[in-house]
N, C-alpha and C positions, 0 to 999 in steps of 0.2 A: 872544568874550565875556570881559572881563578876572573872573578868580578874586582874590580876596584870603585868608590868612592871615591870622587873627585868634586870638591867646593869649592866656590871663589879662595878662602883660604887659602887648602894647598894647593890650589892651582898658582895663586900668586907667590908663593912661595918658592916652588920650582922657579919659575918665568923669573925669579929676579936672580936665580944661578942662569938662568939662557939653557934651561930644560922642556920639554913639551908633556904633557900626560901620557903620549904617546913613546917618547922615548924611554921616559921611565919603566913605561908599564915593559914597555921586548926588555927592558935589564930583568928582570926576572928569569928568563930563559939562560942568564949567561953571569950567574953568580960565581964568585971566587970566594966569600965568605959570608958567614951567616951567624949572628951573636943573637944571643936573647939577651936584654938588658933587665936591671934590677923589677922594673916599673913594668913590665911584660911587653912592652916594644921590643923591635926587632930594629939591629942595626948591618946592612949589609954593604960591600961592596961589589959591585958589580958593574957590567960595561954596555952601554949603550951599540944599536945596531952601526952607527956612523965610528964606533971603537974608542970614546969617549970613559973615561973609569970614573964612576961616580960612585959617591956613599948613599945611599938613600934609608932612611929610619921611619919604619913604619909599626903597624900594630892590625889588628882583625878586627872588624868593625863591630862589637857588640855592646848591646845596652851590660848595663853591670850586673843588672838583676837578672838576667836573661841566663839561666839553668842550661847547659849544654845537653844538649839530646845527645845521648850514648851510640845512638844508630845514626847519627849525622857528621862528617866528617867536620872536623871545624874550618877545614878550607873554604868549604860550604860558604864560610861567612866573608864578607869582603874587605878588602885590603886598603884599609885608610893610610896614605902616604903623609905621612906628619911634615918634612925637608927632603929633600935630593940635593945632593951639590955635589 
């Protein structure tokens, strides 16, 4: 089950597109596309349950020092949502 991270941050972020954490997070379920960027974020578009098409640029919540465990998926880790619009 993917976890997300949600802080005042981006939560005000979203909210000033007229997004909720809630509808970002079902865009996940209903992606059209998926880029990894230079910087190891993630830029996708995809559509909300109300059929809204948004971008949203996110990345996987890890400290930097933090060694990947081989037998750990890295989904495992949780999806900090940087913008949606």
């Amino acid at each position: 089950m993917r976890r997300f991270k949600w802080i005042e941050w981006n939560l005000r972020k979203i909210s000033a597109h007229g997004l909720s954490a809630e509808e970002v997070e079902a865009s996940f379920e209903n992606v059209y596309t998926l880029e990894k960027r230079s910087d190891g974020s993630f830029k996708m578009y995809a559509v909300t349950p109300s059929g809204r098409r948004i971008w949203v640029i996110w990345r996987y919540d890890r400290e930097d020092d933090e060694v990947p465990d081989i037998f750990v998926e890295l989904d495992d880790a949780p999806v900090f949502v940087i913008t949606a619009y």
